[in-house]
C-alpha positions in Angstrom: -11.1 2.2 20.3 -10.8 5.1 17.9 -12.6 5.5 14.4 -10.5 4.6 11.5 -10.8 5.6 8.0 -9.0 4.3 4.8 -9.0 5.1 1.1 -9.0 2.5 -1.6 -6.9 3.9 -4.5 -7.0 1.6 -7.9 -5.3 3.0 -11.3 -7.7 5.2 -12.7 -5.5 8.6 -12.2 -2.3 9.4 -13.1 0.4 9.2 -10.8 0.9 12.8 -9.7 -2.5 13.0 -8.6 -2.6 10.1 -6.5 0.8 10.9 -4.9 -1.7 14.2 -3.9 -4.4 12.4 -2.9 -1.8 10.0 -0.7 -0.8 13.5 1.1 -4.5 14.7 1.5 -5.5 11.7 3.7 -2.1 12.3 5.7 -3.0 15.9 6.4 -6.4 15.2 6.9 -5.8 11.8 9.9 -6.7 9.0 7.4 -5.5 5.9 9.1 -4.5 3.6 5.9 -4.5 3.5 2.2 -5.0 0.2 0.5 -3.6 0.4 -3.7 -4.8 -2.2 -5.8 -2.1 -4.2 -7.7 -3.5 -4.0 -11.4 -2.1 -7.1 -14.1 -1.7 -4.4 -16.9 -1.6 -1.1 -15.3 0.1 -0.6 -11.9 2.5 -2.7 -9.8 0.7 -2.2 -5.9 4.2 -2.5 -4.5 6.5 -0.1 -6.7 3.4 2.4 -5.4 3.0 1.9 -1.8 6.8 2.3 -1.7 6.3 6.2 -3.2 3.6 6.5 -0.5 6.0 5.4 2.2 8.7 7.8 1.0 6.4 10.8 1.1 4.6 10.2 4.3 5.0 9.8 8.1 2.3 8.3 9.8 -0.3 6.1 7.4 -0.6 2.7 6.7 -1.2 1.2 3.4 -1.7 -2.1 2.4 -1.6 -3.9 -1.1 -5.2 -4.9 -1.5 -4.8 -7.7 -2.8 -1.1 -9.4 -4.2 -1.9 -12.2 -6.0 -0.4 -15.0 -4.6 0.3 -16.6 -8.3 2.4 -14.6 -9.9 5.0 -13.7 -7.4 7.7 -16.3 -5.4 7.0 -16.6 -1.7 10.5 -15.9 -1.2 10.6 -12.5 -3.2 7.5 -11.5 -1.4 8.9 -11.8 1.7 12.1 -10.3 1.0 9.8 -7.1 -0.5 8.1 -7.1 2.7 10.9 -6.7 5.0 12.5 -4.3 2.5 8.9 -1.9 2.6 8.6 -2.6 6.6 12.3 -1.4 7.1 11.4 1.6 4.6 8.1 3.0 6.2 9.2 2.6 10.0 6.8 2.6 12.8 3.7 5.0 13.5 2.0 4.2 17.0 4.1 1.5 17.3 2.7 -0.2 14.5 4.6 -1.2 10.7 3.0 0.5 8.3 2.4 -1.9 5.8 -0.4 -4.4 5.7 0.3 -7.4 3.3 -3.1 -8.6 1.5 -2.7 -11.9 -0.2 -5.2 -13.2 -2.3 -5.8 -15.7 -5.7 -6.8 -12.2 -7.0 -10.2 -12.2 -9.4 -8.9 -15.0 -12.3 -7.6 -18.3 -11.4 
């Protein structure tokens, strides 16, 4: 089993700087990213879709997609649409779906 590592990203930068940070922890064998999906700031989906364009091998995940505010049907259709979009790295997808009630009910 090997060691993995992951990075947790949340809105805090601007934009630019995570797209650097994204490329950092490809360069430097990160296994995954998780990016927060934020009510007011920052859509975790419109996000890991720039990571996915701008990398080859890493995984992200939306940590977490709060189950309440999107259709099931839209959120599988934006699945399939990310999973065809980032391809396969070790025979893996690279996208992790995190579902949650999120932190208000």
């Amino acid at each position: 089993m090997h060691t993995r590592f992951a990075l947790y990203l949340q809105d805090k930068h601007n934009i630019a700087y995570v797209m650097e940070i994204v490329k950092y922890a490809e360069d430097r064998g990160f296994s995954e990213i998780w990016q927060a999906d934020t009510r007011l700031a920052r859509d975790c989906i419109v996000m890991m879709s720039a990571f996915l364009a701008q990398t080859q091998r890493l995984r992200f995940g939306s940590g977490v997609l709060p189950i309440w505010t999107r259709n099931p049907a839209i959120i599988a259709a934006t699945w399939s649409t990310m999973w065809e979009l980032g391809g396969k790295s070790q025979q893996r997808g690279r996208v992790i779906l995190g579902l949650g009630a999120w932190w208000e009910p």
